[in-house]
Steps between C-alpha positions, in 0.01 A plus 500: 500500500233661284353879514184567469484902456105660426361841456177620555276824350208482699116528358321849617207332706798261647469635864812519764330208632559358208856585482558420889309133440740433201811591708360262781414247306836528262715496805349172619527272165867432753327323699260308311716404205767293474812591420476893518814592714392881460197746478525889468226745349447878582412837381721563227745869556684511217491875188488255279197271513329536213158452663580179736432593834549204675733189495672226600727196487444118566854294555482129430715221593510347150323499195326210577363724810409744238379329283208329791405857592372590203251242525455451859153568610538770726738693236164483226259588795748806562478599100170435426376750753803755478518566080125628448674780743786550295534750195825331394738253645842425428763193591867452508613149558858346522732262604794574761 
C-alpha cells in the first residue's frame, strides 16, 4: 500500500468555496481513479501547523496505483485548477 499525505496554505482571494470545491472534488478522485482504496481531507486542528490549514491523505493499493494517479486525467484537471489557489503545498509519500 502507498500513502499519499498533502498539505495545503491557501491563497488570500482563495474563497471557502474554493476550499469546500477542493474537499469535494479531493474526496471523489475514490471514485474515479483506480486503485485509491482511501480518501480523507479536512480543516486541519492541530498548535502546530506552521501555516497549513488544510489537509489530507490518499491510500493506494500499490505503487503501480500510485504511480497512474499522478497522471490520470482527472488527478491533473484537479491540480491545474487547485495550485493557482495555493500559497504553498506540501507531500508526504510512502510505502506500507
Amino acid at each position: 500500500m502507498m500513502i499519499h499525505a498533502f498539505l495545503f496554505q491557501w491563497k488570500p482571494q482563495a474563497t471557502e468555496a474554493d476550499k469546500q470545491l477542493a474537499a469535494t472534488r479531493i474526496l471523489a478522485l475514490q471514485g474515479q481513479i483506480p486503485g485509491i482504496v482511501e480518501a480523507s481531507y479536512n480543516a486541519n486542528t492541530s498548535p502546530r501547523s506552521q501555516g497549513f490549514t488544510h489537509g489530507g491523505v490518499i491510500k493506494f493499493r500499490d505503487a503501480a496505483a500510485f504511480e497512474t494517479y499522478f497522471t490520470h486525467p482527472v488527478h491533473q484537471e484537479l491540480v491545474d485548477w487547485l495550485m493557482p489557489l495555493l500559497a504553498v503545498a506540501a507531500e508526504l509519500d510512502y510505502e506500507l
